[in-house]
C-alpha positions in Angstrom: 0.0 0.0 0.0 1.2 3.2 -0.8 3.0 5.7 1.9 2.5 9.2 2.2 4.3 11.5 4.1 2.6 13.3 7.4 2.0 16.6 6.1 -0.1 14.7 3.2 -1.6 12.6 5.9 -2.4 15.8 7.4 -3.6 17.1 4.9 -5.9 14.8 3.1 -7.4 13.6 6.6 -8.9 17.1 6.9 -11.5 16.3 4.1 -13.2 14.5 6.7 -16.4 16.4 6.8 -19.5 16.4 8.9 -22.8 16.6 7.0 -25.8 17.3 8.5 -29.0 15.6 7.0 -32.2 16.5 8.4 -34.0 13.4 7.7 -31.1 11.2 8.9 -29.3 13.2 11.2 -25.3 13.8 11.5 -22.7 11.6 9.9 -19.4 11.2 9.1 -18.6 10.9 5.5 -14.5 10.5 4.4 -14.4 12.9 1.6 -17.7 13.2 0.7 -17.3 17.1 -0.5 -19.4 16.9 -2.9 -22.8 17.8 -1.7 -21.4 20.3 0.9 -23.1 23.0 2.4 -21.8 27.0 1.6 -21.1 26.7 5.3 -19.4 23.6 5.4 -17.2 24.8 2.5 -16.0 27.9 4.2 -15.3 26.1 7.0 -13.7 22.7 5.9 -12.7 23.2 2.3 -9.0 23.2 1.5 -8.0 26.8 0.3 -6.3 27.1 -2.9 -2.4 28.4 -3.1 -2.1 31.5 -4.5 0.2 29.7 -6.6 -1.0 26.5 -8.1 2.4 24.9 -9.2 0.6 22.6 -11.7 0.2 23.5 -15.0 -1.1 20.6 -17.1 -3.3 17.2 -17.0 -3.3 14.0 -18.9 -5.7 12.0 -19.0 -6.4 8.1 -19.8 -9.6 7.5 -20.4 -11.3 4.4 -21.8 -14.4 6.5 -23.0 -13.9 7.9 -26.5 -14.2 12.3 -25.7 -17.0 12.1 -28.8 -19.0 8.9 -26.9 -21.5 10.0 -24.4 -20.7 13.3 -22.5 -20.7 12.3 -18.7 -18.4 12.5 -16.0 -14.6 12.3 -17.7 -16.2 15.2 -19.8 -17.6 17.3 -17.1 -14.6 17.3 -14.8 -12.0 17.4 -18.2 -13.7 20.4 -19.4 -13.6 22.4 -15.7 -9.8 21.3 -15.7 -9.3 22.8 -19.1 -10.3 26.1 -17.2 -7.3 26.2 -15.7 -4.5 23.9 -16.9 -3.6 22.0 -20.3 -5.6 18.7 -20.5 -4.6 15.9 -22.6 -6.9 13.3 -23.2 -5.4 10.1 -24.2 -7.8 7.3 -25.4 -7.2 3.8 -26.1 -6.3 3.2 -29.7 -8.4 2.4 -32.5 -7.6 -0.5 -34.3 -8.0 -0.8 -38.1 -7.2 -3.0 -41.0 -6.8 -0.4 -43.5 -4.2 1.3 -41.0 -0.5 0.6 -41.9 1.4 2.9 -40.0 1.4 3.8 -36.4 0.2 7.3 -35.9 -2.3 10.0 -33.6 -4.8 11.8 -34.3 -4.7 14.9 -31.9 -7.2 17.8 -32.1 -7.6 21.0 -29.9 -11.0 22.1 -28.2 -10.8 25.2 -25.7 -7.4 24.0 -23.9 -8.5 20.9 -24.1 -7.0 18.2 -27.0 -8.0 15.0 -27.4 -5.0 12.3 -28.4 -6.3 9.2 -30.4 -3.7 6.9 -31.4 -4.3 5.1 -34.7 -2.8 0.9 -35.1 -2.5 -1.3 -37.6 -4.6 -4.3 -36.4 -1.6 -6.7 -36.6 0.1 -5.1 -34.5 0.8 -7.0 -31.1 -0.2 -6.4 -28.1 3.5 -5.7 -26.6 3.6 -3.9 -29.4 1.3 -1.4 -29.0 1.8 -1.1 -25.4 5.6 -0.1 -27.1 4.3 2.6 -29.2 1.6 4.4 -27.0 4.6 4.8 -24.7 6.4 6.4 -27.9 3.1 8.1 -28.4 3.0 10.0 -24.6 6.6 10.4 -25.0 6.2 12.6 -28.6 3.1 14.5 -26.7 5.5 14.9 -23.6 8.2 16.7 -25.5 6.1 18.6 -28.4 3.8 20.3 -25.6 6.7 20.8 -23.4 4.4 19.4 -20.6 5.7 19.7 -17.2 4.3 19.8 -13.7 1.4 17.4 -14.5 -0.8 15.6 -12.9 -1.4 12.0 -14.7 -5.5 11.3 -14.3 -6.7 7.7 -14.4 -10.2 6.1 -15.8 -8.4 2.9 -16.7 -5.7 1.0 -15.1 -4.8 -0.3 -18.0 -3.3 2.7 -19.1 0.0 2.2 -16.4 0.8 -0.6 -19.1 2.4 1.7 -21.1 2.5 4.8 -18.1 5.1 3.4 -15.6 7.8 5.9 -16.7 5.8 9.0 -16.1 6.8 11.6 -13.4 3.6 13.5 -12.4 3.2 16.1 -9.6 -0.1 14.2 -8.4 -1.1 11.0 -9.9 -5.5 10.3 -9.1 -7.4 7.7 -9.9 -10.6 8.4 -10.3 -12.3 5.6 -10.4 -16.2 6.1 -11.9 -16.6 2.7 -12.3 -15.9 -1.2 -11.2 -14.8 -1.5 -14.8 -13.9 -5.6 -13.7 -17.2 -6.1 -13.3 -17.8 -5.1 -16.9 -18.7 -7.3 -19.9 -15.8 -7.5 -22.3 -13.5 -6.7 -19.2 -9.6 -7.6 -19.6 -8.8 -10.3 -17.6 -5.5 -8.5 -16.2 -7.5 -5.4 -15.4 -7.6 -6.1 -11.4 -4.0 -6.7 -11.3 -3.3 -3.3 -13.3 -6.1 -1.4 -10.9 -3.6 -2.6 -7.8 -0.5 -1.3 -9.2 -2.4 2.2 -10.3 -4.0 2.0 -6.3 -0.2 1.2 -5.2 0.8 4.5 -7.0 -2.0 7.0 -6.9 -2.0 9.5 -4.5 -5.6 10.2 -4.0 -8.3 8.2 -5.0 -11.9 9.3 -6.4 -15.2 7.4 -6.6 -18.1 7.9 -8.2 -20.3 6.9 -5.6 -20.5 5.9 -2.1 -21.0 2.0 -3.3 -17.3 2.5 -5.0 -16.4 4.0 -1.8 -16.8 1.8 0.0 -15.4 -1.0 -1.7 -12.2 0.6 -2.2 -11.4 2.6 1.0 -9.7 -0.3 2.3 -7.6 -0.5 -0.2 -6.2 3.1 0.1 -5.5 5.6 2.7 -7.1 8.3 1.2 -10.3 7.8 -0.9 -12.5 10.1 -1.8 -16.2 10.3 -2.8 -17.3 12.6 -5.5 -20.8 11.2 -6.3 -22.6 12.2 -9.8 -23.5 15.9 -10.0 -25.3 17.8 -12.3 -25.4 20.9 -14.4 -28.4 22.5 -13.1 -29.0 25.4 -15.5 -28.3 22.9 -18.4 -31.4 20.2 -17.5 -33.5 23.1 -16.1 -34.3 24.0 -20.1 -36.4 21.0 -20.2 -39.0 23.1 -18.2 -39.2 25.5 -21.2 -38.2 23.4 -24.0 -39.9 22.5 -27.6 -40.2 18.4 -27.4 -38.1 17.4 -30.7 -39.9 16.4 -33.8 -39.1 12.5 -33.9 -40.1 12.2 -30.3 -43.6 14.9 -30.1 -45.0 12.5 -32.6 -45.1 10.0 -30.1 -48.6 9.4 -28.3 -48.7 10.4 -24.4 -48.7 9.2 -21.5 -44.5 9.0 -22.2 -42.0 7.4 -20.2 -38.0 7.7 -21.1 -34.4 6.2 -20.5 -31.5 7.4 -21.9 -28.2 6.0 -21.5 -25.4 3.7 -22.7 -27.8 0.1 -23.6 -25.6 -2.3 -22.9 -25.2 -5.2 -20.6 -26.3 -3.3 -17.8 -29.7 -2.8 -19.3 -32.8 -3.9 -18.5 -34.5 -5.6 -21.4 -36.4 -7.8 -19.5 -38.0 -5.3 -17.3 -38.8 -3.1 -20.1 -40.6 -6.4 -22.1 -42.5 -6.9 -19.2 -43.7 -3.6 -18.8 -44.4 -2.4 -22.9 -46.8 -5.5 -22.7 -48.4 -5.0 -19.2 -49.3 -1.5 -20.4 -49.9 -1.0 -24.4 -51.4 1.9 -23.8 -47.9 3.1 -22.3 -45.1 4.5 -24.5 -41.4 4.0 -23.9 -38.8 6.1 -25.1 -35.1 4.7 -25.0 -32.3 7.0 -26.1 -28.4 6.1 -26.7 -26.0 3.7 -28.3 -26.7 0.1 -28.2 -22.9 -1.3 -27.1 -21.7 -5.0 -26.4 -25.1 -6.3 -26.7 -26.5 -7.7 -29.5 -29.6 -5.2 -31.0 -31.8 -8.1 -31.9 -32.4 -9.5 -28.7 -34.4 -5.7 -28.0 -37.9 -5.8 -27.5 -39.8 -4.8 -30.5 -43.1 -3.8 -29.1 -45.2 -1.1 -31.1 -45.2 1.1 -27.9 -41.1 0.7 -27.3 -39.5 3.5 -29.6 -35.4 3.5 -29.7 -34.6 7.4 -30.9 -31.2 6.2 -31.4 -27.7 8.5 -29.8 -28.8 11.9 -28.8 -26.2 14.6 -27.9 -25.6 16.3 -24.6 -27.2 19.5 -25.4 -30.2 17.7 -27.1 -31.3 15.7 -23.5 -33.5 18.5 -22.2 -35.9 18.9 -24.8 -36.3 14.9 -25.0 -36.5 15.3 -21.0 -39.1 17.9 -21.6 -41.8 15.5 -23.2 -41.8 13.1 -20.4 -44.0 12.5 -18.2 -42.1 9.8 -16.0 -38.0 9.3 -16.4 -36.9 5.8 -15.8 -33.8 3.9 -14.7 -33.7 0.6 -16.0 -31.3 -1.0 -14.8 -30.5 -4.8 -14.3 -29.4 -6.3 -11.1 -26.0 -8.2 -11.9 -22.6 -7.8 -11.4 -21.9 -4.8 -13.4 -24.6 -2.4 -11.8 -23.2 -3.0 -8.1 -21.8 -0.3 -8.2 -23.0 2.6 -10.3 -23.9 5.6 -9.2 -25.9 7.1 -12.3 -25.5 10.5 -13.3 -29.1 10.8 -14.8 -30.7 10.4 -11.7 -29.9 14.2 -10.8 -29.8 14.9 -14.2 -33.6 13.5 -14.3 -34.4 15.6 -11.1 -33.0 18.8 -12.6 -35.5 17.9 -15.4 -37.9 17.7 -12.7 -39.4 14.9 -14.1 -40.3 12.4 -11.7 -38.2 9.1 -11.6 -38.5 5.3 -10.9 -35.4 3.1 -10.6 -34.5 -0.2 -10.2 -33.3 -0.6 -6.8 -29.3 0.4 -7.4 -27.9 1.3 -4.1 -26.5 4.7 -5.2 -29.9 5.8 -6.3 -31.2 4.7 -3.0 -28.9 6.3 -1.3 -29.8 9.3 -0.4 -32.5 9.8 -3.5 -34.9 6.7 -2.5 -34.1 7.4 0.9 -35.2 10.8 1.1 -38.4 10.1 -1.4 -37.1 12.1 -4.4 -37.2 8.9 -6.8 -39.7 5.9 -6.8 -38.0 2.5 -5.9 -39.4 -0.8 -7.7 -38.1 -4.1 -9.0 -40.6 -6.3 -11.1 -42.4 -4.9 -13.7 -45.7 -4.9 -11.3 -44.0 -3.1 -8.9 -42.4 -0.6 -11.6 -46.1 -0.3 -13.1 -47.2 1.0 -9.9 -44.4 2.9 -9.0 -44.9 4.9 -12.4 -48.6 5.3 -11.3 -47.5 6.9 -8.0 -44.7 9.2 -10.1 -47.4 10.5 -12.7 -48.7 12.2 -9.3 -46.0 14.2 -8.9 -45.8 15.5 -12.9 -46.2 19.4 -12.1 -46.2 19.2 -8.7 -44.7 22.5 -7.6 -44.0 21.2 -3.5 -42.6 18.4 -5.1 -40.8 20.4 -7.6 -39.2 23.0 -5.0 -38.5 19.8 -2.3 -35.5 18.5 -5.7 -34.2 22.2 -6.3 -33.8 22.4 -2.3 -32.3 18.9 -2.4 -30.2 19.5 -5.7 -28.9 23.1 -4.2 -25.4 22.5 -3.5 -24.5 19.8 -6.1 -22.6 20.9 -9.5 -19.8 19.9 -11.3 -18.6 23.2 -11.3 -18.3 22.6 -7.3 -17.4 19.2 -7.6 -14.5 20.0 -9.6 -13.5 22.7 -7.3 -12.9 20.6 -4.7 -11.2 17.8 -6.4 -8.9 20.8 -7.9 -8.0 22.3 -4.5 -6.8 18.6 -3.0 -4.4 18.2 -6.1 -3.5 21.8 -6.1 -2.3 21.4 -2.1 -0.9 18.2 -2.5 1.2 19.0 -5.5 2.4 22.1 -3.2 2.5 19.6 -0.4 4.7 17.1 -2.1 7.3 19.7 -3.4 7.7 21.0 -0.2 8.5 17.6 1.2 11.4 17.1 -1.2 13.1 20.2 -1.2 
C-alpha cells in the first residue's frame, strides 16, 4: 500500500467532513465534499495556493471524448479552465491502418489524443508505441508539472515511466465487473492504487469497496449541471419524439449489458397503452435481442445539449437498470440529471440511487415490472407538482460539477504544493 508523508496525511485527513441531514441526522462521511453546504465549505474546504504549481493534466480515459458526455467530460472540461488537458484514449484499431500514428485535435485548452494501429500489430507492441506516443506529446507540448489522471488501469501498461506532480485515480466505475473486461485489469487497478496519491469514486458504493484499499479515498458522487437540465422546463419536445402518443416514459443511457431488457418487455406488454422512449447507443449487446413492441420506440444517440428537450416530453423518467454484477456499483449521473428535469423518476433498486434519492423520497423504488407499473402510477402524481418540484431544487442546491471539480482541484493543487515542499 502506498505511503505518504505526514504533512499529506495531514492534509488529506482534513477532508473528513460532517454533514448534516435533516432526515437522517449527522454523519461522518470520508471525503464526501461533494454535496457540501456554503457553510461547510468555508469552513472545511481546502484553500487554494495562491500559486497553483501545476500546469497541465493527462488524462487516460477508456471513454472515447466524442461517446457519451458524462463524468470524464464534465470534470476534463472544468480542468481545461485552468490547466492544459490531454486526453489520451485507447487506440483504434484498423485493417486499413498501416502505419502507427495519432490523431490529436484541440477544443478550448482541451486536445484529445487518439492513437491510430495497424490491427496486426501485437499487443507488446502497441503497449511499445503508446509509450512512444506519450513520450512525442511529452516533449512537443513541453508538458511539465502534470498531474497523470486515471479512468483505466490499464493505461499504467504503457505509463510506468511517467513523473507526475499528483497521480489520481478516479475511479467512476468497477470496470472488472464489466462485460468484455480484460482479464489483467484487477492486477493493473492494484498497481495504479499502489501509485495514486488520491483516489476518487463515483459513488458511495465504490467508496466503500475501495477505502480499504487506500489511505485516502474520496467520494465525488454524480453531480449535475443544473441550468443545463433546467431547459427541459421551457423546451420545444423534438420532432421524432412529439409525434409519439402520451402518456410518455423515457431512458436514456449507454444500452448495454447493464440494461434492463427484460424489465422493459415486461412492462411495454403490461401496459400498451404506455409508450417507452429509450435514447443512446446500443454497445456490447447484440440489437436483436431488444424488445420490439409497437409502444417501445429507440430514438437512437442523442447529444448532450439535445437531452433537455427529450426530458421535456416526459411525463415519467426511468432507470432501467438490471441487477448483476456490473450495476453494483453505479452511481448514475441521470438520476440528478432526471431531477433537474424535474421529471419524476422510478429506478431499479441500485444502491447509489437509493442512497440518499430513495431514501429521502425524491425517486420511486421498484423491482418487477408490477412493482415498476405502480411505481410509475404513484410518479405521474407528482408530474407538475410544484412542493414536489421545490422539495429537488432544495435537495439538488449545492450539487454541481462546477463545485465538484472545485474541490477535487484544491486537494491536487495542495498536494502538489504539499509534495514539493516535502522534497526540497
Amino acid at each position: 500500500m502506498k505511503t505518504v508523508s505526514k504533512d499529506q496525511s495531514n492534509l488529506l485527513a482534513s477532508t473528513v467532513v460532517q454533514i448534516t441531514d435533516p432526515l437522517q441526522g449527522t454523519t461522518s462521511i470520508q471525503g464526501n465534499i461533494g454535496n457540501m453546504s456554503d457553510t461547510q465549505l468555508t469552513e472545511d474546504a481546502i484553500d487554494t495556493p495562491a500559486e497553483i504549481s501545476v500546469q497541465n493534466l493527462i488524462c487516460f480515459s477508456h471513454l472515447r471524448w466524442d461517446f457519451v458526455f458524462q463524468r470524464p467530460q464534465h470534470l476534463m472540461t472544468r480542468a481545461a479552465r485552468q490547466w492544459r488537458v490531454f486526453f489520451v484514449e485507447e487506440p483504434v484499431f484498423s485493417d486499413t491502418q498501416e502505419i502507427v500514428s495519432f490523431n490529436e485535435r484541440n477544443e478550448n485548452n482541451l486536445w484529445v489524443i487518439t492513437p491510430q494501429f495497424p490491427a496486426t500489430l501485437s499487443h507488446t507492441e502497441a503497449r511499445q508505441e503508446q509509450e512512444n506516443i506519450l513520450k512525442t506529446l511529452i516533449e512537443k507540448y513541453r508538458i511539465e508539472d502534470y498531474v497523470a489522471w486515471y479512468y483505466t488501469p490499464m493505461a499504467l501498461a504503457f505509463g510506468q515511466n511517467l513523473t507526475p506532480k499528483v497521480t489520481i485515480y478516479d475511479c467512476m466505475d468497477e470496470l472488472s465487473a464489466f462485460k468484455g473486461a480484460p482479464p489483467e485489469l484487477l492486477e493493473w487497478e492494484q498497481q495504479l492504487l499502489q501509485k495514486a496519491d488520491i483516489v476518487y469514486t463515483g459513488g458511495l458504493s465504490l467508496y466503500e469497496a475501495k477505502r480499504d484499499r487506500h489511505p485516502f479515498v474520496r467520494a465525488f458522487p454524480s453531480s449535475i449541471d443544473k441550468d443545463h437540465f433546467a431547459k427541459a422546463h421551457r423546451a420545444v419536445e423534438p420532432a421524432d419524439q412529439a409525434t409519439i402518443e402520451a402518456p410518455k416514459f423515457g431512458f436514456y443511457g449507454v444500452i448495454d449489458e447493464r440494461f434492463d431488457i427484460d424489465l422493459l418487455r415486461d412492462l411495454a406488454e403490461r401496459r400498451p397503452d404506455w409508450h417507452f422512449i429509450i435514447i443512446g447507443p446500443v454497445v456490447k449487446i447484440d440489437p436483436a435481442t431488444l424488445p420490439q413492441n409497437p409502444n417501445i420506440h429507440y430514438l437512437g444517440m442523442k447529444s448532450y445539449e439535445q437531452l433537455p428537450a427529450y426530458l421535456a416530453g416526459w411525463d415519467v423518467a426511468l432507470l432501467l437498470f438490471a441487477r448483476n454484477e456490473s450495476t453494483r456499483f453505479i452511481s448514475p449521473t441521470k438520476t440528478p440529471e432526471y431531477l433537474a428535469a424535474h421529471r419524476p423518476v422510478v429506478s431499479t433498486p441500485i444502491t447509489d440511487v437509493i442512497r440518499p434519492y430513495g431514501e429521502v423520497g425524491l425517486v420511486h423504488i421498484a423491482e418487477s415490472a408490477e412493482e415498476f407499473e405502480q411505481a410509475i402510477e404513484k410518479a405521474l402524481n407528482e408530474a407538475g407538482n410544484t412542493q414536489w418540484q421545490q422539495r429537488v431544487d432544495e435537495f439538488l442546491a449545492n450539487n454541481s460539477w462546477d463545485y465538484t471539480w472545485q474541490q477535487m482541484q484544491q486537494l491536487i493543487t495542495k498536494l502538489a504544493e504539499t509534495k514539493t515542499r516535502h522534497m526540497a
